[in-house]
C-alpha positions in Angstrom: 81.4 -6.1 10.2 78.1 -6.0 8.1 75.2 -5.6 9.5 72.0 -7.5 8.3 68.3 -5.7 7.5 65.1 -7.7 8.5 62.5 -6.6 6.0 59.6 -5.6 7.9 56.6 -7.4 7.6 53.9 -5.7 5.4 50.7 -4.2 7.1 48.0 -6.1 7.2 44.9 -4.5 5.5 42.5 -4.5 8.3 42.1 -6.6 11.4 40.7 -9.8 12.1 38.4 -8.1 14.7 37.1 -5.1 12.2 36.4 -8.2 9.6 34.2 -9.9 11.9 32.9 -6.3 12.8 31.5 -6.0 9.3 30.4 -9.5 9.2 28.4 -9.3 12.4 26.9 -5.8 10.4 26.0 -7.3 7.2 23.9 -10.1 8.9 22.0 -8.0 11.2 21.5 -5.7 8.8 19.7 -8.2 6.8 17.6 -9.7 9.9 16.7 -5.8 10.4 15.2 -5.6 6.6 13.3 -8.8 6.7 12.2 -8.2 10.2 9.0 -6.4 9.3 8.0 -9.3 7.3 8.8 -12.0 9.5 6.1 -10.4 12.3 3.5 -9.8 9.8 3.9 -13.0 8.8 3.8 -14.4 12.3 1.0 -12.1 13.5 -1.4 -13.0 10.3 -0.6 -16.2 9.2 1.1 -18.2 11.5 -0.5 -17.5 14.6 -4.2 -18.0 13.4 -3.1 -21.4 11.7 -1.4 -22.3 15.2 -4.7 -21.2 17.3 -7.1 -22.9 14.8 -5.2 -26.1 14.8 -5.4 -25.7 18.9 -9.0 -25.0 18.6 -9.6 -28.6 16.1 -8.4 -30.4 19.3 -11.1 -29.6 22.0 -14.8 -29.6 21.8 -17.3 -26.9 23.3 -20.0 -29.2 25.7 -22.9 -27.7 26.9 -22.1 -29.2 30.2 -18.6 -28.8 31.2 -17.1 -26.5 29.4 -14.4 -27.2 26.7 -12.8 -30.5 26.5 -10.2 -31.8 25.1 -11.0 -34.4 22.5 -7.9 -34.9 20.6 -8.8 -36.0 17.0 -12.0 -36.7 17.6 -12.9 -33.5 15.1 -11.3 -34.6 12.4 -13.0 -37.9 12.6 -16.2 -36.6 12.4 -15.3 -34.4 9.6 -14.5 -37.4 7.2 -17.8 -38.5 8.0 -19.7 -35.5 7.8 -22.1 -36.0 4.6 -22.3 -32.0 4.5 -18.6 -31.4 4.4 -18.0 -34.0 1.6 -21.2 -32.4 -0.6 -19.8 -28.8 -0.4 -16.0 -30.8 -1.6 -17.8 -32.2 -4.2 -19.6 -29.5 -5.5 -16.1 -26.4 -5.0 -14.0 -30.4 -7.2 -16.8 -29.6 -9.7 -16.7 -26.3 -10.0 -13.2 -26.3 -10.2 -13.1 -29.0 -12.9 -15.2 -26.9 -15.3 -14.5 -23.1 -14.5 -10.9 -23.4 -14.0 -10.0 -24.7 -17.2 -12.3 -22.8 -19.3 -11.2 -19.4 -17.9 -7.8 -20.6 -18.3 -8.4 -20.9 -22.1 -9.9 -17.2 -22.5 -7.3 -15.9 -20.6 -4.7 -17.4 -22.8 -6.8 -16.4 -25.9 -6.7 -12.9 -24.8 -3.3 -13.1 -24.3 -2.3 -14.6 -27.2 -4.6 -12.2 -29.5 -3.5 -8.9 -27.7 0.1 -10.3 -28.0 -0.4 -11.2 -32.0 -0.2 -7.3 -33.2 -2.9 -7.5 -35.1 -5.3 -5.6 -32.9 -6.0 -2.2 -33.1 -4.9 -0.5 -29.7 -4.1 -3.5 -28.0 -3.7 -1.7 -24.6 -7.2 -0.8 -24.7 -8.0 -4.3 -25.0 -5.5 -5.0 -21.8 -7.3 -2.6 -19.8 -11.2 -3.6 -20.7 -10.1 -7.3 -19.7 -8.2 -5.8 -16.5 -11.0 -3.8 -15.1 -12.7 -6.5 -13.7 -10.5 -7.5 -11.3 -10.1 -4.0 -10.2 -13.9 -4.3 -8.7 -13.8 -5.2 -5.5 -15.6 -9.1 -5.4 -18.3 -8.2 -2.9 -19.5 -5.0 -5.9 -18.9 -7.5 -8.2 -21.4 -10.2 -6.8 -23.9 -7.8 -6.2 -23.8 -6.1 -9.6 -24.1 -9.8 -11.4 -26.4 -10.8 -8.4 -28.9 -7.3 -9.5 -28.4 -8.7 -13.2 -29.4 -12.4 -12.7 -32.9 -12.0 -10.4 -35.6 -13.3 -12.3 -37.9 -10.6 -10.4 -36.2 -8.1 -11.0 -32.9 -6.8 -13.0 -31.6 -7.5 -16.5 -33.1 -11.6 -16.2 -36.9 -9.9 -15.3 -36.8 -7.1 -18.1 -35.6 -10.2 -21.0 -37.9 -12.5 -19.1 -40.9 -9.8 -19.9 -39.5 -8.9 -23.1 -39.3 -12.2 -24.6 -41.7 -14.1 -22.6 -39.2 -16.8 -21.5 -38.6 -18.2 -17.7 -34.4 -17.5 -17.5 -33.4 -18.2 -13.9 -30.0 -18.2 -13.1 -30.4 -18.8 -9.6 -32.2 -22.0 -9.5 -30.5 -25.4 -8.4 -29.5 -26.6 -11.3 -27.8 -23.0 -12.6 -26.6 -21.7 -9.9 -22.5 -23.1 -10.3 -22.7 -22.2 -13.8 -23.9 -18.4 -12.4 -21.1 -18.3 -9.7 -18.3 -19.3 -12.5 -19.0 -16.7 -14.7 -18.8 -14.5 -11.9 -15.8 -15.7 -11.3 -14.4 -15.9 -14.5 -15.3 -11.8 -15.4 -13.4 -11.1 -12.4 -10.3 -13.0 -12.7 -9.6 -13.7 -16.4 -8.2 -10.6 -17.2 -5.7 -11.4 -14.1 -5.0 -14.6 -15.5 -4.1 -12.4 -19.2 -1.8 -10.4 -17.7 0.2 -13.1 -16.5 0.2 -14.4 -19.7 0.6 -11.4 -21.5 3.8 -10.5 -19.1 5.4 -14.0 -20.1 5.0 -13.1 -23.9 6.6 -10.2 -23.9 9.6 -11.7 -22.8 10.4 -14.1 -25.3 13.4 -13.0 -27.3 12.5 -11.3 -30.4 15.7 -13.6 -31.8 12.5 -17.0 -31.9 10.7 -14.8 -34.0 12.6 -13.9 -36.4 14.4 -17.5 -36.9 10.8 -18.5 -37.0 9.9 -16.3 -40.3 13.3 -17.2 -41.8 11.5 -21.2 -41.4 8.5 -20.4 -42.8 6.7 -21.0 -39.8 3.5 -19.6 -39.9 1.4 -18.0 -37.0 -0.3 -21.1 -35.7 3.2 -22.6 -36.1 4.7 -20.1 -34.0 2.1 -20.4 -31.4 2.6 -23.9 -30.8 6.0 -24.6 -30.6 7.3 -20.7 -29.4 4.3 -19.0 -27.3 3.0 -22.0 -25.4 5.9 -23.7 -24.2 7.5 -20.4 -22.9 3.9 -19.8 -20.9 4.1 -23.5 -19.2 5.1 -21.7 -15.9 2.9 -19.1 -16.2 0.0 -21.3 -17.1 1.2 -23.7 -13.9 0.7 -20.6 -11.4 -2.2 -19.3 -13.0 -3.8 -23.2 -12.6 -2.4 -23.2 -8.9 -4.1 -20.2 -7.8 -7.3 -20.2 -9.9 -7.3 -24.3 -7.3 -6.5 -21.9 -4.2 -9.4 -19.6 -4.7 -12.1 -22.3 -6.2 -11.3 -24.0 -2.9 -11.8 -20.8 -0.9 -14.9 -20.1 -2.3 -17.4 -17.6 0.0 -18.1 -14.2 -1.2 -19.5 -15.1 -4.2 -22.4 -17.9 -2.5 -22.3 -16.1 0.3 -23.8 -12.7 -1.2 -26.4 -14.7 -3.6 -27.8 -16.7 -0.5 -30.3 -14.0 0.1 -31.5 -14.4 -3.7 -30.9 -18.2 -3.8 -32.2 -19.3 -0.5 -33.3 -22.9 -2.1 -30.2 -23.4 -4.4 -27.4 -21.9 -1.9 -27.4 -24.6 1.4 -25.6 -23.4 4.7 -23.2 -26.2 3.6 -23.1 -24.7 -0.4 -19.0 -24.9 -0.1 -17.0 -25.6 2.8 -15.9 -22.5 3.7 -19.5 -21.1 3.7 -20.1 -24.4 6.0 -17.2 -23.4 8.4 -18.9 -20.2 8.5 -21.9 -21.0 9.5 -20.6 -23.4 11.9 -18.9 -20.6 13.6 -21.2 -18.0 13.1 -24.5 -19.4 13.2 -23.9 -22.4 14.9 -21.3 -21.5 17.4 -19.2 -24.9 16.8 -16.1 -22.6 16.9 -14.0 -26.0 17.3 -15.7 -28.1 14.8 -15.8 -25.1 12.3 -11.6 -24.7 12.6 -11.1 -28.6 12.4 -13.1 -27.9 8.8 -11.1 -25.0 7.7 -7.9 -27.0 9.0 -8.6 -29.8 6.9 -10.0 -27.6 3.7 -6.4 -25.9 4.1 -4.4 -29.5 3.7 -6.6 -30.2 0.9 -5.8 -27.3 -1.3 -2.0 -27.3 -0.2 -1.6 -31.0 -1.3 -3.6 -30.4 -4.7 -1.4 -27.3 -5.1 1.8 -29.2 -4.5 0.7 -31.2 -7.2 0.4 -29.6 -9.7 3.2 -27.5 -8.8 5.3 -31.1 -9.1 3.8 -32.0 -11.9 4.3 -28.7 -14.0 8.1 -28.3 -12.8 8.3 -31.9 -14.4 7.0 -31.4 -17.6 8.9 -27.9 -17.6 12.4 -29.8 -17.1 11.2 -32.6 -19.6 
């Protein structure tokens, strides 16, 4: 009688329990690297947004204490006169000294990037240094160089016999811009700059077998590969003309007529806090400054990724 062999069934190559072992490890492992972020993030950013917004919904008597008032603040912020004069004047700031650092900054980049410079990485670093001085040094250097008393302005005022004051009302935007713009445009290049040098070499050279020439190239090679780059450099040159403080802040003391408590709003919510102690009324502000910018941000940001996919 024959006698019949049962093949055996081959091994498996690891258990379902060890699978879900290393499953179980790879996620955690991944929650224990991000972690460290997710409390900073929390401790910094989320949590003063949450208490600020909790702030914007009571109102400091002074009979009674606190009281809840719901969105009474945020009423009287769309019909606080100074709150909409210190928008107006950050919209118009914005509107002039965004777009024409934006244009340097891509000049510079574009120049440094044509290779007809001599040593263009000095050029990179000279336009760079700026932003490596910390703002408030910054301010005060330009702040020394604009007094009409004293300074640069007083020494060309006695020189030529002329009455330069850029301090005064009607200068004193144009004087915070260029601030502004020394300290950032050579940020705004090297974003540029970065986005250039990664253009295949491949364009160029298809380019030259055209007979394009270097304005040719510029146009249709170098500008549409910096639309992103010139999206986020728009999108956070709006962040920080919105956040506007050091700069007004540390000229009050030389500008006392031209610089208002109320010059932007965040020098408003400042003094509202500070000065003023209308803790409450001061976070409603900077709540409502905050949904500003992020919508105008968003905006742009939509409207960029359009024309990008376009």
């Amino acid at each position: 009688m024959a006698s019949m062999t049962v093949a055996a069934a081959p091994p498996e190559s690891g258990s379902s329990a060890e699978q879900a072992l290393r499953k179980d490890r790879k996620r955690w492992t991944g929650w224990l690297f991000i972690t460290p972020f997710l409390l900073v993030f929390a401790a910094f950013l989320v949590a003063p947004l949450a208490y600020s917004v909790y702030l914007s919904l009571f109102q400091q008597k002074l009979i009674g204490g606190t009281s809840f008032v719901g969105l009474d603040n945020y009423k009287a912020v769309f019909t606080d006169e100074k709150f909409w004069s210190a928008l107006r004047r950050v919209a118009i700031f914005l509107l002039v000294q965004v777009p024409i650092m934006t244009v340097l900054s891509l000049i510079a980049a574009l120049g440094i990037d044509s290779g007809r410079l001599r040593g263009p990485g000095s050029y990179r670093i000279l336009l760079f240094l700026p932003y490596a001085v910390p703002g408030v040094v910054a301010t005060l250097i330009w702040g020394f160089m604009y007094g009409d008393k004293f300074g640069l302005t007083a020494s060309i005022n006695d020189l030529l016999g002329t009455h330069i004051a850029p301090l005064v009302s009607s200068w004193i935007l144009l004087s915070i811009g260029n601030i502004v713009t020394w300290e950032f445009m050579g940020y705004n290049m090297l974003i540029f700059y970065s986005s250039l040098k990664v253009i295949p070499q491949e364009l160029y050279e298809a380019a030259e077998v055209d007979g394009a020439g270097a304005m040719s190239i510029v146009r249709h090679i170098k500008l549409p590969a910096l639309r992103g780059s010139i999206v986020i450099s728009i999108i956070f040159s709006i962040i920080g003309s919105f956040q506007l403080f050091n700069e007004p802040n540390l000229l009050q003391p030389l500008a006392p007529n031209a610089i208002t408590t109320n010059f932007t709003p965040n020098l408003y919510a400042y003094n509202l806090s500070f000065a003023g102690q209308q803790i409450n009324y001061a976070a409603t502000v900077a709540i409502v400054m905050g949904v500003i910018t992020a919508v105008i941000a968003y905006v742009v940001q939509l409207r960029g990724s359009r024309k990008e996919t376009m």
